[in-house]
C-alpha positions in Angstrom: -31.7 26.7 10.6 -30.9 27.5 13.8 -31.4 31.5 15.4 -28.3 33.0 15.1 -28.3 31.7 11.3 -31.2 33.3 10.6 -29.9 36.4 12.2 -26.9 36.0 9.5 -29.3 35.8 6.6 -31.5 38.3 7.9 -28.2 40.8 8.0 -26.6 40.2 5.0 -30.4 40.6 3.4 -30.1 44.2 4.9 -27.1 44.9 4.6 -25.6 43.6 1.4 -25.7 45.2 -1.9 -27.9 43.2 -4.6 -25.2 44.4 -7.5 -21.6 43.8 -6.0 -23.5 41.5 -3.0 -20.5 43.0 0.0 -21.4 45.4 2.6 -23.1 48.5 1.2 -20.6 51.3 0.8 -22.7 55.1 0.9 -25.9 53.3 1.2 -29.0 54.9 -0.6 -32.7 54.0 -0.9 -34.7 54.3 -4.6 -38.4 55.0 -4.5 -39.2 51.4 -4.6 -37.9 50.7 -1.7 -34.8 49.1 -2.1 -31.4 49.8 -0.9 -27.8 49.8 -3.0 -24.2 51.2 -3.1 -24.4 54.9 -4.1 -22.0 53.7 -6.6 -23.5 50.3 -8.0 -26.6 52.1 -8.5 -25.5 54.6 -10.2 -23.4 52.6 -12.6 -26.3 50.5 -12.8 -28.7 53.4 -14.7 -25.9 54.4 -16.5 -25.7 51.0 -18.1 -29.8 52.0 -18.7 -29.0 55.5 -20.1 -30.4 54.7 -23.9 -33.5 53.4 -22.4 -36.7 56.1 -22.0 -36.7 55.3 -17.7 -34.7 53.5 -15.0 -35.5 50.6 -13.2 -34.7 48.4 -10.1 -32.8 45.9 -10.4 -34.5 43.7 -8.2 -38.0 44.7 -8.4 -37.6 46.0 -12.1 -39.8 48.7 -11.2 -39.2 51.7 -13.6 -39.1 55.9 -13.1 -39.0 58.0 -15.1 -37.3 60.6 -14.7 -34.1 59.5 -13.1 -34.5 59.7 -8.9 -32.2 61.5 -7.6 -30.1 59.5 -4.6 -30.1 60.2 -1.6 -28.0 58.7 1.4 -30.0 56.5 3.9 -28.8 58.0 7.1 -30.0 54.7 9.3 -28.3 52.2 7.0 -25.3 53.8 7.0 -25.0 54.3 11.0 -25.8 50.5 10.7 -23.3 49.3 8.2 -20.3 51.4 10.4 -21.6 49.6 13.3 -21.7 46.1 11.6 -18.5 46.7 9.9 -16.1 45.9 13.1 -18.3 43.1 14.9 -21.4 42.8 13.3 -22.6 41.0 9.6 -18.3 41.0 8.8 -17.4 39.1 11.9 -20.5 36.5 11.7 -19.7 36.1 8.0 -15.9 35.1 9.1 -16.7 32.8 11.6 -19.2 31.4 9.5 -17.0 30.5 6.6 -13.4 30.9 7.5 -10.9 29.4 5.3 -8.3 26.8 7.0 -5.2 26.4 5.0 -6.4 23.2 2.9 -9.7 24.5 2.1 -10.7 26.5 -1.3 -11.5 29.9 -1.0 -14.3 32.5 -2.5 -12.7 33.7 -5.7 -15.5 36.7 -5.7 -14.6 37.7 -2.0 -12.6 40.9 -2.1 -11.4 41.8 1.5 -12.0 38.8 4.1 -11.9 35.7 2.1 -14.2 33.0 2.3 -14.5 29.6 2.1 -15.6 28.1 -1.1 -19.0 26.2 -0.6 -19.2 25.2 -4.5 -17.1 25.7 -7.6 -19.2 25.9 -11.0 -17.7 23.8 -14.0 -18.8 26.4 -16.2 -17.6 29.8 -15.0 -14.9 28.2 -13.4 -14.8 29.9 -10.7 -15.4 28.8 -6.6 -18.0 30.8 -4.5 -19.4 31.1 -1.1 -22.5 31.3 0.1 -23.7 34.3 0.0 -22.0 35.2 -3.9 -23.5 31.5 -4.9 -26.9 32.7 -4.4 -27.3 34.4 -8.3 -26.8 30.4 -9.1 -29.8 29.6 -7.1 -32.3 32.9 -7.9 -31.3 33.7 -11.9 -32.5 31.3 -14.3 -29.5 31.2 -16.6 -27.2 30.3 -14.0 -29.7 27.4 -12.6 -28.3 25.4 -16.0 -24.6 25.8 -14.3 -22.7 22.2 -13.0 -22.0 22.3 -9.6 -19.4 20.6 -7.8 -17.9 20.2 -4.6 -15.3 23.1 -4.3 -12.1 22.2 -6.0 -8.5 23.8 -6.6 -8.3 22.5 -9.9 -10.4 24.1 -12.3 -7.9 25.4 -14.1 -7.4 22.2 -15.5 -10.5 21.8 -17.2 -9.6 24.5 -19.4 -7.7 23.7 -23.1 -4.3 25.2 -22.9 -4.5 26.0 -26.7 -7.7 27.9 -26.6 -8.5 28.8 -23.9 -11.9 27.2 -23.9 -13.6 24.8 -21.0 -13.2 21.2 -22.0 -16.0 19.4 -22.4 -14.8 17.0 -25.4 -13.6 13.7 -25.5 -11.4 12.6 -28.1 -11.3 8.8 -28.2 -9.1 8.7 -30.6 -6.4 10.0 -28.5 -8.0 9.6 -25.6 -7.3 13.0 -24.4 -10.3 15.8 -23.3 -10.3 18.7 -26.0 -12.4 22.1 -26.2 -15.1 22.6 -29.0 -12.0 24.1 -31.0 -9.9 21.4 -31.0 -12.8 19.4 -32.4 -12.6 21.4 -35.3 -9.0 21.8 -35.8 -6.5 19.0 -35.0 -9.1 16.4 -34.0 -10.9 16.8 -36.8 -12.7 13.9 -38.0 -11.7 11.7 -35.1 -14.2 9.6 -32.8 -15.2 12.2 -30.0 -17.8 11.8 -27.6 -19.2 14.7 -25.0 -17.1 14.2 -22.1 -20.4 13.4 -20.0 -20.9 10.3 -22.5 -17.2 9.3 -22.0 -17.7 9.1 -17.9 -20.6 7.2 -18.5 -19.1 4.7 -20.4 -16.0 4.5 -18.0 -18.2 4.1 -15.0 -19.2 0.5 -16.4 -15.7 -0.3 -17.1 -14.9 0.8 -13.6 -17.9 -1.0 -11.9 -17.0 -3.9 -13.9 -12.8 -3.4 -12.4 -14.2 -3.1 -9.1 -16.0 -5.9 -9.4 -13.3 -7.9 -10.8 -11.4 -6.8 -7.5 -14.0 -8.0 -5.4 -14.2 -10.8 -6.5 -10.4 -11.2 -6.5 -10.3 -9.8 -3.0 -12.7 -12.5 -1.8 -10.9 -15.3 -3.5 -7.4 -13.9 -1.8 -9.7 -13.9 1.6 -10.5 -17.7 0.3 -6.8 -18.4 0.3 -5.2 -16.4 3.5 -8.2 -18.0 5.6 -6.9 -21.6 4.2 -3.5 -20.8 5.1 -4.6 -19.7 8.3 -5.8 -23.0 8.8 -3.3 -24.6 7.6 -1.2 -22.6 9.9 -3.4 -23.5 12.8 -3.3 -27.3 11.8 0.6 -27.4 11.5 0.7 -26.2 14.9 -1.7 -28.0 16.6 0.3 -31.3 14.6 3.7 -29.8 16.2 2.5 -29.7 19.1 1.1 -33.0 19.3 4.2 -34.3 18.0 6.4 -31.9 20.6 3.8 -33.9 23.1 4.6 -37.6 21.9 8.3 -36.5 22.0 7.8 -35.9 25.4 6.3 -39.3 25.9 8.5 -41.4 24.3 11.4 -39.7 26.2 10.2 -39.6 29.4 9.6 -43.3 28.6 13.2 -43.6 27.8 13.8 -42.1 30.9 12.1 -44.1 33.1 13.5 -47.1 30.7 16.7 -45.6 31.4 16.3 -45.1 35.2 14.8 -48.9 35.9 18.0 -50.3 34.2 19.7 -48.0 36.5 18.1 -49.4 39.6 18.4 -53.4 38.3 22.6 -52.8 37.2 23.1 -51.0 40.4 21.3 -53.6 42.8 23.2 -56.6 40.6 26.4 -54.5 40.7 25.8 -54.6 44.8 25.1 -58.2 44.9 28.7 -59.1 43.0 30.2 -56.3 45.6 29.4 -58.1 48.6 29.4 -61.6 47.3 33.4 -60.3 46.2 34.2 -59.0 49.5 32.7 -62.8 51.7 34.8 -64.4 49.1 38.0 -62.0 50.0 37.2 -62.2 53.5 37.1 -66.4 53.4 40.8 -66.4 51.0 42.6 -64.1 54.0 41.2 -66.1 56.6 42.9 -69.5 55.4 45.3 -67.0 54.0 46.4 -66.5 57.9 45.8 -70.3 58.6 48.2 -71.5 56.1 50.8 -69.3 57.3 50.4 -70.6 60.9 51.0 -74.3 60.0 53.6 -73.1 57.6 55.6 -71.8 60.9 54.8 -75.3 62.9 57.9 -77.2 64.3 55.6 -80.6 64.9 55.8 -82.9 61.8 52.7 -84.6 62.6 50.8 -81.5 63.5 51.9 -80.0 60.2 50.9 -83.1 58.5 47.1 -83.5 60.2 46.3 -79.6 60.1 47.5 -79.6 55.9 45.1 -82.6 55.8 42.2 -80.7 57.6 42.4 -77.5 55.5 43.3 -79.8 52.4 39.6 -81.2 52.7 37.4 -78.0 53.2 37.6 -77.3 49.6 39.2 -74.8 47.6 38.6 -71.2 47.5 35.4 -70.1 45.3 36.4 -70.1 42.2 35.6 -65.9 41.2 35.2 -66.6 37.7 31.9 -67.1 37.8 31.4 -63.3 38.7 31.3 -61.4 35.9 31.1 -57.6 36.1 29.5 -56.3 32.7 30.5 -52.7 31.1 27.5 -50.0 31.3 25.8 -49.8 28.3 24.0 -47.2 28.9 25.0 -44.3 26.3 24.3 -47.0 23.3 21.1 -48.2 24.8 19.9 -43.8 24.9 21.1 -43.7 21.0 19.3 -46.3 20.3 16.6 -45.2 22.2 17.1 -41.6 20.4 17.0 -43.3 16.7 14.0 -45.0 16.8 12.2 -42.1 18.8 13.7 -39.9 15.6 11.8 -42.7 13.2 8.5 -42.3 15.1 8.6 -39.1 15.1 9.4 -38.5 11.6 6.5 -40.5 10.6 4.5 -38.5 12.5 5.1 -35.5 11.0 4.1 -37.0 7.9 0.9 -38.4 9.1 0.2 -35.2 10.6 1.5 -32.8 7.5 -0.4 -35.3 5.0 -3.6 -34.4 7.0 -3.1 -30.4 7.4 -2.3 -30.3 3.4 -5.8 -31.8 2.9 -7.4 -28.7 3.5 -6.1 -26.6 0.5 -4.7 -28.7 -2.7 -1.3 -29.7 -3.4 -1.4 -27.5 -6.9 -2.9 -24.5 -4.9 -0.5 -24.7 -2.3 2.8 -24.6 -4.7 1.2 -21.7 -6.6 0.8 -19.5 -3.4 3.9 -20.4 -1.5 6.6 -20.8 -4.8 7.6 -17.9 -7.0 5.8 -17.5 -10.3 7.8 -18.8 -13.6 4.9 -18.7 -15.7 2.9 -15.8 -17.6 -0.7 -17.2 -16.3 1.2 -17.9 -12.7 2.1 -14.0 -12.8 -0.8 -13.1 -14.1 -2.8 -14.2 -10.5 -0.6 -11.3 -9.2 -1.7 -8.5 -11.4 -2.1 -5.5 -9.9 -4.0 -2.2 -11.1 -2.1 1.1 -11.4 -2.6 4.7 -12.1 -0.8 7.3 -12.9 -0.4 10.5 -9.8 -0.8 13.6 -12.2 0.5 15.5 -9.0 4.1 13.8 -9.9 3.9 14.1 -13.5 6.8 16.4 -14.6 6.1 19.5 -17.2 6.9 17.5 -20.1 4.7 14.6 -19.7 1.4 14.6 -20.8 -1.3 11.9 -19.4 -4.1 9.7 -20.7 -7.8 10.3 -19.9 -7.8 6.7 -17.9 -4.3 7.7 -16.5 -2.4 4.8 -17.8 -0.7 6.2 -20.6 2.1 9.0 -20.7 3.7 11.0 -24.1 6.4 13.1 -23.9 5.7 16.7 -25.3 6.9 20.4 -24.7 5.7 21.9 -21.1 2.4 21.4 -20.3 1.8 23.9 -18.2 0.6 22.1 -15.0 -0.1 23.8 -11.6 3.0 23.8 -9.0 3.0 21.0 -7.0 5.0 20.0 -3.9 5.0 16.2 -5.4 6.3 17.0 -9.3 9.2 16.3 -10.3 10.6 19.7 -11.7 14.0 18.1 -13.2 13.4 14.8 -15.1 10.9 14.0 -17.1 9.3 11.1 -15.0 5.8 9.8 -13.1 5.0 7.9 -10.2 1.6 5.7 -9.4 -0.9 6.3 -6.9 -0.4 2.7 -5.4 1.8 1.9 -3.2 2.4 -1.8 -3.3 3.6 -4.3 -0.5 3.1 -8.2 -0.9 3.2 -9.7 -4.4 2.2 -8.1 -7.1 2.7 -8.0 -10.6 2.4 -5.4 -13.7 3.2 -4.7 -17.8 4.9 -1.2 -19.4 4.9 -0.7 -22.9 7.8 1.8 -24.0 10.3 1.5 -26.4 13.3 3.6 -24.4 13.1 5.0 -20.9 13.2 3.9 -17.7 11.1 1.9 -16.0 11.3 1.5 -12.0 10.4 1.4 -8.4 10.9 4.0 -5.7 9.8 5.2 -2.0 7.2 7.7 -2.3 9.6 9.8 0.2 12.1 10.1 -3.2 13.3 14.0 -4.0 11.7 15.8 -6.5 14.4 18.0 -7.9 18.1 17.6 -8.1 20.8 15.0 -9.4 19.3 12.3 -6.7 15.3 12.8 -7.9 15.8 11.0 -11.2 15.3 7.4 -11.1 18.1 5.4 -10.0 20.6 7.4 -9.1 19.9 6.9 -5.3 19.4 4.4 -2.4 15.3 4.9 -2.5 14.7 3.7 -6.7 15.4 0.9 -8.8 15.2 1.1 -12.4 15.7 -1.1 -15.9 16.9 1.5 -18.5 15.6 0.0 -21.7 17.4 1.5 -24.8 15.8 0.0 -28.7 18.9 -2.5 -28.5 19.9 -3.2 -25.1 18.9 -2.8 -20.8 21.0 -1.5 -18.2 20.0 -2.1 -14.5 20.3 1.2 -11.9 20.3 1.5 -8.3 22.8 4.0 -6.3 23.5 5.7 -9.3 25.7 2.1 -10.4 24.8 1.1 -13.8 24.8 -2.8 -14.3 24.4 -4.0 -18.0 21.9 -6.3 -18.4 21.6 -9.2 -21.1 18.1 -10.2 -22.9 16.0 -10.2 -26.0 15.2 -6.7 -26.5 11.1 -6.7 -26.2 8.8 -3.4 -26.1 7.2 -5.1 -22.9 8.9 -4.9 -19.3 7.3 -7.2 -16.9 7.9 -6.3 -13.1 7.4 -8.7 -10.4 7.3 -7.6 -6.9 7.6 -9.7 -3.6 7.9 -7.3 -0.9 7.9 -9.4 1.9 10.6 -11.6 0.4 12.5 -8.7 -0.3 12.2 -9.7 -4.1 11.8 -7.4 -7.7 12.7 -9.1 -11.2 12.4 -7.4 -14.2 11.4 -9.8 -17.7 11.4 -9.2 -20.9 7.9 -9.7 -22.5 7.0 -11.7 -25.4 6.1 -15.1 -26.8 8.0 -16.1 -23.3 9.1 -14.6 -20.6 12.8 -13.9 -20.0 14.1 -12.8 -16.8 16.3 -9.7 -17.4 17.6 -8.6 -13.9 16.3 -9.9 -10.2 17.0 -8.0 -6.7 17.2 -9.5 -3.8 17.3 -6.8 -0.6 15.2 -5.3 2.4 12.6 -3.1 1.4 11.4 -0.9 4.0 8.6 0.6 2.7 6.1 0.3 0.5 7.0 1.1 -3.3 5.6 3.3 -5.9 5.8 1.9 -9.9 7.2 4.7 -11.9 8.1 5.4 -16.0 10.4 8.0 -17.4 10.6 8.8 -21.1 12.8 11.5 -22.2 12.7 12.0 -26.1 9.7 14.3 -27.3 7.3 11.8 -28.6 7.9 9.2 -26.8 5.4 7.3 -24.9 4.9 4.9 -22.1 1.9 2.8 -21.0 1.1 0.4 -18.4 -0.7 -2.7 -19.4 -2.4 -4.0 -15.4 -5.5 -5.4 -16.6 -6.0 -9.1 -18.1 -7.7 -7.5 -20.8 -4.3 -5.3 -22.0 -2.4 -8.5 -21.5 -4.4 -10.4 -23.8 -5.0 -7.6 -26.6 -1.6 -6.9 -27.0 
């Protein structure tokens, strides 16, 4: 404890009345020494008046007669001068209350904040009006707890007695009196025992999810690899591609080069062999103009013998072939590389089983396939509406008259509806047992009150109304009638990635009811509403429900 704290302590020591334990008002000093409120003092002895004497109630000192009190002059110049910056203003900044803390229910002019709240007085205190739970032995026995808003709570709305009963029959928390009067003869258990027993059961969950949150770590870290194998095998193949055309090409381009320097060769070897035909083209046509008969005759006899013209049909000129030699070229470069995606997918797939992968990648058709999505949910008292009344685990929901709960900004004030805790992205899966109601998704950011709050009737909630003979499916306040074996289970499956919620009917098989396909964009809350008094709803999210039912 550092100076100025002990400065603090030291002050309010002084300076605070042991009785009302504020700032003494009319100070005055008893012959033993110690100092009170004129007033608390006074009260005090006359609290004592059948006894023979009076005494301190600190030191428990007696006298006898009754002293007579008189003002402490020095502690009353003190307390004035404290009162504006001194003990008041160290106390404030000690222990200020900020808008989400809980405040001093003892503190009468500046409030402060709460340092612990005491299960049975039900009350919060600071630290200076917590102290008779530290110094008087009867109070030492008191449960402390961090300080909390929500006392209230722990008290029976029937009797107005602190709760300390837990009725397993109902699985509700009762007073002492409700032990004895409508609970009578049922299996209760201190509610101390009860938390012990559900700490196991909730070590045990936790270690279910654990384990279940290792396995999924199993199964993304496969895919990952997988993932990192099919793009290494792309890549190689995107590489071989690459190789096998810019073979082609160079193919393609030495073809080029041999047609071109063949279709040069047959050029000029076409052009000597024009160039010879028009030269004896032009001799023929001189001897065809001579006069001289026998100069005629002897030059037709000379040209006669130097052969005839090369014959040109031997020069053949082939079409290009070129686009059928690049399909070709493209089909079997197509073949290769189909069968090396093969090779190279049949290798990635080795490193997480065929089975495995179909059961992470397809949807679920199965119960034991949706039952590897299960998901655990809890009911958000803080949404529940006035007529709902909830379960001890918070699982369960009955519809009664007003319960009386503390305003909230999250209730819903006009329908008689809950949301869950979670909110739930990726695949997951859950069970509710009702016989009619509704039972649906929503954004957490849905109203609370109004025509739009109850479930359904706008863009942010999806619901299945079950009735005891039918469904109807609503979303946009549309109602869409729904066709299936009327069950009192209502599987909901949830993809949110895909964009994906199907509702099932639940019972030796699983009937699909009603699917969705959209965008969700963001995460989704599961929700039950149950309007008839009586009624109840529950949601089955352990394996354990599933298989007891």
């Amino acid at each position: 404890m550092n100076m100025a704290q002990k400065e603090i302590h030291l002050e309010k020591d002084l300076l605070c009345c042991s009785i009302c334990l504020d700032p003494m008002k009319d100070p005055v000093t008893i012959p033993c020494g110690h100092n009170y409120c004129m007033r608390c003092i006074r009260n005090y002895w006359d609290e004592e008046e059948q006894r023979e004497s009076c005494s301190c109630p600190q030191c428990r000192q007696a006298f006898s007669p009754r002293p007579v009190l008189v003002r402490n002059t020095l502690l009353v110049d003190l307390v004035e001068e404290k009162k504006t910056g001194g003990v008041q203003a160290a106390l404030a900044g000690h222990g200020s209350v900020d808008p989400p803390d809980v405040s001093c229910d003892f503190c009468t002019e500046n409030k402060l904040k709460a340092v612990k709240s005491c299960l049975q007085c039900l009350v919060s205190y600071c630290e200076q009006h917590l102290q008779p739970h530290y110094n008087v032995a009867a109070l030492k026995k008191h449960k402390l707890v961090d300080p909390s808003k929500e006392l209230l709570e722990n008290i029976c709305s029937r009797h107005n007695e602190v709760m300390k009963i837990f009725c397993r029959t109902d699985h509700t928390c009762i007073c002492y009196l409700c032990s004895m009067d409508e609970h009578r003869g049922h299996d209760t258990v201190t509610a101390a025992a009860q938390v012990s027993d559900k700490q196991k059961e909730l070590k045990a969950d936790q270690l279910k999810l654990q384990q279940k949150v290792q396995e999924k770590s199993r199964e993304v870290k496969a895919l990952q690899h997988q993932e990192e194998a099919i793009k290494q095998s792309a890549d190689e193949a995107v590489r071989r591609c690459e190789d096998i055309c810019a073979e082609a090409s160079q193919q393609i381009r030495s073809r080029q080069k041999s047609e071109e320097t063949r279709v040069r060769g047959l050029q000029e070897r076409l052009e000597l062999e024009i160039s010879e035909l028009r030269r004896r083209n032009t001799e023929l046509e001189q001897l065809s103009q001579t006069d001289d008969h026998i100069q005629f005759l002897n030059g037709y006899s000379l040209l006669s013998h130097q052969g005839e013209a090369p014959n040109s049909a031997d020069v053949r000129v082939r079409p290009l072939s070129f686009p059928r030699d690049v399909e070709t070229a493209v089909s079997e470069a197509r073949r290769e590389l189909q069968d090396i995606l093969v090779e190279e997918m049949t290798k990635t797939t080795v490193a997480v089983p065929d089975e495995e992968v179909l059961l992470l990648l397809a949807e679920p058709k199965t119960s034991k396939e949706f039952c590897r999505y299960l998901c655990p949910i809890t009911l958000d008292k803080n949404t529940a509406n006035t007529h709902l009344e909830l379960s001890y685990d918070l699982t369960v929901i009955c519809h009664f008259h007003s319960r009386g709960y503390l305003n909230h900004p999250d209730r819903f004030t006009d329908w008689s509806q809950i949301l869950c805790r979670e909110r739930l992205t990726g695949r997951c899966y859950w069970e509710v047992e009702l016989q009619e109601g509704f039972v649906a998704v929503a954004y957490k950011t849905i109203s609370r009150q109004g025509y739009g709050s109850a479930f359904g009737n706008g863009t942010n909630s999806w619901a299945l109304q079950c009735f005891h003979d039918g469904y109807e499916f609503r979303h946009n306040s549309i109602s869409t009638p729904v066709a299936g074996p009327c069950s009192s289970r209502v599987g909901v499956y949830l993809d949110h990635s895909a964009g994906i919620l199907s509702f099932y009917s639940v019972s030796d098989t699983m009937t699909l009811l009603h699917s969705v396909h959209t965008t969700f964009t963001q995460p989704l809350c599961p929700g039950v509403s149950v309007h008839n008094n009586g009624q109840s709803a529950q949601f089955l999210c352990k394996q354990t429900d599933l298989e007891t039912q």
